[in-house]
N, C-alpha and C positions, 0 to 999 in steps of 0.2 A: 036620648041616650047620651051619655057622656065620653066623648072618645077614649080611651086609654091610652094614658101616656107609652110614647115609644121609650125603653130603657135608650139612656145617651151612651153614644159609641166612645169608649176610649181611644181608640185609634191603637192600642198596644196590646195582642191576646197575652192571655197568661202565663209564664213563664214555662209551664209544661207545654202546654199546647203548641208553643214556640220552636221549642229544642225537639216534638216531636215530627214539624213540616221538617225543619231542618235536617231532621233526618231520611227523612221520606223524600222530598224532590234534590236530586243530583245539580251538584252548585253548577252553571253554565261556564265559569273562570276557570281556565287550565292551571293544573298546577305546576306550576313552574319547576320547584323539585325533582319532581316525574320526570319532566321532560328533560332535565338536562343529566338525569339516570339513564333515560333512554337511549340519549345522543353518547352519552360516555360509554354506554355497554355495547352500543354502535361501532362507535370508533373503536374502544380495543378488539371488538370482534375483528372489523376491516384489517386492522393493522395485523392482528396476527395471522391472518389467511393470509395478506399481502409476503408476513415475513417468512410463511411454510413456504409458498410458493417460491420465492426467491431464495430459500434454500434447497430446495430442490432441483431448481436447476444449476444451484452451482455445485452438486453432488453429479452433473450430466456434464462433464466437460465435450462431450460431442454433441448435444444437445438433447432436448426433449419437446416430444410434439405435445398437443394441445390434450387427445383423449389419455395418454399415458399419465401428462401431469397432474389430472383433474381426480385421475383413480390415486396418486400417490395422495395426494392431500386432500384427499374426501371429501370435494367438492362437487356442486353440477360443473358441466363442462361451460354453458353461461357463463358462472358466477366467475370461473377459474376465466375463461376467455377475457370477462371484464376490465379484473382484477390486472391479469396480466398485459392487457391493451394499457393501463394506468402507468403501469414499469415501462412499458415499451416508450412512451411519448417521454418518460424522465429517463430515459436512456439506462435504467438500470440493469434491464435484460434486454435482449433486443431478439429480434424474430426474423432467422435466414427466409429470405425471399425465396426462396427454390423449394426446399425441404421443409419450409413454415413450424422449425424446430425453434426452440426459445432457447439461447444463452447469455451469459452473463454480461452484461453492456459494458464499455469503457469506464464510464464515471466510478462506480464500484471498483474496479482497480485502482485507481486514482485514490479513492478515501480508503483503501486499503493500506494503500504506499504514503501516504499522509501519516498514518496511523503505528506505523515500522521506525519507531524511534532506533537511537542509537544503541540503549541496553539492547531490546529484541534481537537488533541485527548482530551485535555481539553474540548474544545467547546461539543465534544460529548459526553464525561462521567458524564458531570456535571449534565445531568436531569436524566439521572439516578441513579447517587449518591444520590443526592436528595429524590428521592422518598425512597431510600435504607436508608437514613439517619430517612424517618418520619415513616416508617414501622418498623423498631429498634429502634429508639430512640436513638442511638448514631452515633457519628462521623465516617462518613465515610471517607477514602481516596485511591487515586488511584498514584500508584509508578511505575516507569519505572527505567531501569537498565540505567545507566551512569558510564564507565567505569568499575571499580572496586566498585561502592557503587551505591545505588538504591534513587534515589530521589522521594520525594512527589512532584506531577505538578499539583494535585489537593485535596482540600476536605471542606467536607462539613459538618455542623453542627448540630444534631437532635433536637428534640423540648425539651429532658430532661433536666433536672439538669444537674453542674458538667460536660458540655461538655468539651473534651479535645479543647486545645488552638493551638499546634505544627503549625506553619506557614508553608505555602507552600514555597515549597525550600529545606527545611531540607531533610538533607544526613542519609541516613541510611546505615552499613555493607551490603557490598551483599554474604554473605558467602558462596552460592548457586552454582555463576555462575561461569560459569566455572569454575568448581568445583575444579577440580586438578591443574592446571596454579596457581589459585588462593590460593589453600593451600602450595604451593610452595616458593611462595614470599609474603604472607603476613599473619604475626602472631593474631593471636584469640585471643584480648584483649578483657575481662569480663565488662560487662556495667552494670550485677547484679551478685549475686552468681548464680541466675540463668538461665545465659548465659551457653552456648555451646563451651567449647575450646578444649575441646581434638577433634583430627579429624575423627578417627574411631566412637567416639560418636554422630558428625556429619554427616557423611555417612550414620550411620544408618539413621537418622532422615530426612535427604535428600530424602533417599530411599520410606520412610514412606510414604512421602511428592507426592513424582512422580507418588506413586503405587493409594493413596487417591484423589490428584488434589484439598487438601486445606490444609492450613497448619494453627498451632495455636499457640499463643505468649504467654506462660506463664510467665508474669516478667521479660523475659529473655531481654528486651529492658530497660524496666523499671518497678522496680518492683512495684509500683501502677497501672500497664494496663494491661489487656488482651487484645488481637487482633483473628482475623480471619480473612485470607485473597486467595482467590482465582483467578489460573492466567484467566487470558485477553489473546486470543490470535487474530491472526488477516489474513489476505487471505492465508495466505502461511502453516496457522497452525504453526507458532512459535508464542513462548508468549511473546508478545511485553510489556506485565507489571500483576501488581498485585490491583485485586478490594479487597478493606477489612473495616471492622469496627472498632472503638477501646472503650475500655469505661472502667472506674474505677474497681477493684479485687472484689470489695464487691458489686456491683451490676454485672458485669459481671461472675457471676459463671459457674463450668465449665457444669451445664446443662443447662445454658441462652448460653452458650456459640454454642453446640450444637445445640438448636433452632434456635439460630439466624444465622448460619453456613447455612439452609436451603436458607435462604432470601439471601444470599451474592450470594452462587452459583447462584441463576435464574437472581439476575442483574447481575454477571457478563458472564453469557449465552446470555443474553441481548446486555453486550456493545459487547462481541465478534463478537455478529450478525453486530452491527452496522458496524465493523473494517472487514468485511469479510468473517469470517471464515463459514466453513459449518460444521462445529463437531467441539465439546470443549473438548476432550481429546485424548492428544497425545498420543504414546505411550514409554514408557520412554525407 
């Protein structure tokens, strides 16, 4: 008998029968598309439970514990415990050791007050400059430190006579800040006889200044003004500027001066609240 030939193998099935395995056996290579779908519907899931929860407890200024927060934002108490052990190690909320209540960490103040440009802090001083300006009857204004000299960003005008005029902008000496650097490199030129140049007689007066938490402007700017001005501080408890009043020698005497000293401190207990802070004096 004659064998019969075997038909020769092309090595290549035919193009249907090709595209039909293909569809039948599951390719073994991930798809990389997929996967970084995955990872990204991941991540904004994490990040937004991360950012419920850290709004949450900064809605708890006395804190909140673990099973409460986990019911605010619909999470297992796990996944919420996780989540918030992540905030706790980045210091963004932190978790009182006694009471194992969760509130809002330092660093977050901090990008807070980073965040409190010069408009904002106008936007917010100004109504209560305001009312400080109609309950005194003189000019109020509110100064932040700028380098080596302190700027006016805000002020506002009372209902008396003789309001002062000074435009917002104007540059004040900041002889204060940083106090040593600054008596270093630069010399205490007199704006009246009675300015402050010698630096031990500033020191003292500095000191006065740190130990009382308001300080008082006799002439020593200009000698037709007295002032009184008290700092502003803000989440972190540093004092991000100065609220104060100003008005003519002959009607601000130094016992209007005094009374009116009362009304400066409770607006600027006032803006501090607005800016943060939970106590208005530091400790020098």
């Amino acid at each position: 008998m004659k064998a019969r030939a075997k038909p020769k193998a092309s090595g290549k099935p035919s193009g249907p029968r090709r595209a039909s395995i293909a569809r039948l056996v599951p390719s073994s290579e991930p798809n990389i598309d997929d996967e970084a779908e995955d990872r990204q519907r991941g991540g904004v899931q994490s990040l937004g439970r991360a950012f419920a929860i850290l709004e949450q407890v900064a809605r708890h200024r006395e804190g909140v514990g673990l099973a409460e927060l986990s019911k605010l934002v619909g999470l297992h108490n796990s996944t919420t415990f996780h989540l918030a052990k992540t905030m706790v190690s980045l210091g963004y909320i932190r978790q009182e050791r006694d009471s194992k209540r969760y509130r809002i960490g330092r660093p977050l103040f901090a990008l807070a007050a980073s965040a409190l440009d010069e408009i904002e802090m106008v936007n917010v001083a100004t109504p209560i400059m305001e009312e400080l300006s109609r309950d005194t009857g003189e000019s109020s204004h509110f100064a932040v430190r700028m380098g080596d000299a302190v700027v006016v960003i805000a002020r506002t005008s009372g209902p008396g006579a003789f309001q002062l005029t000074d435009r917002v902008g104007v540059v004040r000496p900041a002889h204060c800040n940083q106090l040593k650097r600054f008596l270093e490199r630069v010399e205490l030129k007199p704006a009246t006889k009675k300015s402050i140049t010698e630096p031990a007689a500033l020191l003292r007066e500095i000191a006065e200044i740190r130990r009382s938490a308001i300080a008082f402007d006799d002439g020593e700017f200009n000698q037709e003004v007295r002032c009184v001005a008290v700092p502003v501080y803000n989440f972190t408890g540093d004092v991000v500027g100065a609220l104060g009043i100003s008005g003519p020698v002959w009607r601000m005497s130094d016992q209007m001066l005094q009374s009116r000293a009362k009304a400066v401190k409770a607006a600027a207990n006032r803006l501090s609240s607005e800016f943060g802070a939970s106590s208005f004096a530091k400790p020098a």
